[in-house]
C-alpha positions in Angstrom: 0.0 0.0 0.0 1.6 3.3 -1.2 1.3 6.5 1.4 -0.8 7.8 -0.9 -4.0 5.2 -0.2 -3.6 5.5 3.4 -3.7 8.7 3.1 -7.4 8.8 1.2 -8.4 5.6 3.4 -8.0 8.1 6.7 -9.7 11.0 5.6 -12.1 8.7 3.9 -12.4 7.5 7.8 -12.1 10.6 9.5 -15.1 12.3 7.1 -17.2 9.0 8.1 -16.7 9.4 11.8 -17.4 13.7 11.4 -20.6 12.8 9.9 -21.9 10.2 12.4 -20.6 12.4 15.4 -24.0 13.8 17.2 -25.1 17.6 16.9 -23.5 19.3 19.3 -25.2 21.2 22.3 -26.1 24.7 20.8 -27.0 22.8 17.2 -30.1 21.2 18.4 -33.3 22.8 17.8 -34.3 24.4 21.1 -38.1 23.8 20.1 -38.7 20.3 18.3 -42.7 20.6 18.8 -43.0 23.8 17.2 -44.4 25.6 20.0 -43.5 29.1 20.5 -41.1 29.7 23.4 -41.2 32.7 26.0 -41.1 36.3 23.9 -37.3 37.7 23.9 -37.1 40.1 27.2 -36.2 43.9 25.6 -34.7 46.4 27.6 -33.7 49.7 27.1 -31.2 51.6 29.2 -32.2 54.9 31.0 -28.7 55.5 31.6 -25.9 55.5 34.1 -25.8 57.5 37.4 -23.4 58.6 39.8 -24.7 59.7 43.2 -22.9 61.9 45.9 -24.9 62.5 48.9 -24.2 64.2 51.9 -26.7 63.8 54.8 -26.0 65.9 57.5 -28.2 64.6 59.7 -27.0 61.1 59.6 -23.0 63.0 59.3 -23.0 60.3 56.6 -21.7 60.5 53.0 -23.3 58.4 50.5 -21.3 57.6 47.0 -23.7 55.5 44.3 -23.4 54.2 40.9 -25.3 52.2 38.8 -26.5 51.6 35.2 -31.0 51.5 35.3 -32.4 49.7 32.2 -36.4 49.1 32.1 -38.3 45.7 31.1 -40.4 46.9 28.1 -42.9 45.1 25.9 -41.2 44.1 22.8 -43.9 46.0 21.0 -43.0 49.3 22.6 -39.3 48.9 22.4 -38.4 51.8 19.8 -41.1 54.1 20.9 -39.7 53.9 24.1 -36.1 54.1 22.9 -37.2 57.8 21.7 -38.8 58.7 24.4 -35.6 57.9 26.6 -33.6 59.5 24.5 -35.6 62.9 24.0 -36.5 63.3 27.9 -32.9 61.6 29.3 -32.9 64.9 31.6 -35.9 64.5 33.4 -35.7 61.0 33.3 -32.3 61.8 35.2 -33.9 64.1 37.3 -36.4 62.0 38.6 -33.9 59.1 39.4 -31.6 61.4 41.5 -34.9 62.5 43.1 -36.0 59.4 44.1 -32.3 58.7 45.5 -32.1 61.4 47.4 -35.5 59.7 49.4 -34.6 56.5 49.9 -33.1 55.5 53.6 -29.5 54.1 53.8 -30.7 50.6 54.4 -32.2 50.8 51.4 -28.8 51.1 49.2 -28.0 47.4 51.4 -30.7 45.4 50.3 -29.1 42.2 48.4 -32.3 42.4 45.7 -32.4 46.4 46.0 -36.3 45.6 45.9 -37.4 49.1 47.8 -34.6 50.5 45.9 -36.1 50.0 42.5 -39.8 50.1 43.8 -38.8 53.7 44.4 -37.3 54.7 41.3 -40.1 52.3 39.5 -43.4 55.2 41.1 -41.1 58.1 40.7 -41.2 57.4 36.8 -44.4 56.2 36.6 -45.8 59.0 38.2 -44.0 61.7 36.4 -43.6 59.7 33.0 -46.8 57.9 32.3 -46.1 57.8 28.5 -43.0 55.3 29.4 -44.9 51.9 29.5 -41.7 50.2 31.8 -42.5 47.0 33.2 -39.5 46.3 35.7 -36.5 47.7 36.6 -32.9 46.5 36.3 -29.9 47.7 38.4 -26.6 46.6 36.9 -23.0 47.2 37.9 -24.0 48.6 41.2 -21.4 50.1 44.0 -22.2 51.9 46.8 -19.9 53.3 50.1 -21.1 54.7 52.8 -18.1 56.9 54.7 
């Protein structure tokens, strides 16, 4: 047998085994029955903040930051996108605003549940027209000195 056929017998073995391998993990379809799975979650982000607070009355100073995105129904996504974008201002406003209320223990919570329940009415109250769901907090740091 000359190099040559071993040669073209391996890769005639090789390309056998390759196509009997099984699909790999990701190649699967996700949905073999054809149902419809959960709708893709949409966010858009209101920003990032950075928060310096003095509070005399507690001779504390509070130091904040965080990025804010809101759950939004896939259907409203790019109406909402405009709306963030052509009241960022006041939509910063009202965060800092609703901050500046919340008690230090708040800022500790693992979940940040008050946290974002705050911010959450703050908006809804002065923004109606934004139709936000939920609030996410990402990259999130606070110190207290």
């Amino acid at each position: 047998m000359t190099n040559l056929t071993r040669y073209a017998g391996g890769l005639a073995l090789l390309a056998f085994g390759l196509s009997a391998t099984p699909p790999a993990y990701g190649d699967e379809k996700s949905d073999p029955e054809g149902e419809a799975g959960p709708p893709p979650i949409k966010t858009v982000s209101l920003g990032r903040f950075f928060v310096r607070d003095l509070r005399a009355t507690e001779d504390a100073k509070v130091r904040l930051s965080f990025t804010l995105h809101a759950k939004i129904d896939p259907e409203h996504t790019r109406v909402a996108m405009k709306y963030v974008e052509s009241h960022k201002h006041r939509l910063s406003n009202e965060v800092l605003t609703a901050i500046r209320t919340c008690e230090q223990n708040e800022f500790q919570e693992p979940g940040l549940k008050r946290f974002r329940r705050r911010i959450h009415a703050r908006l809804r109250r002065a923004m109606p027209e934004l139709p936000i769901e939920h609030l996410l907090v990402g990259e999130y740091e606070y110190l207290f000195e």
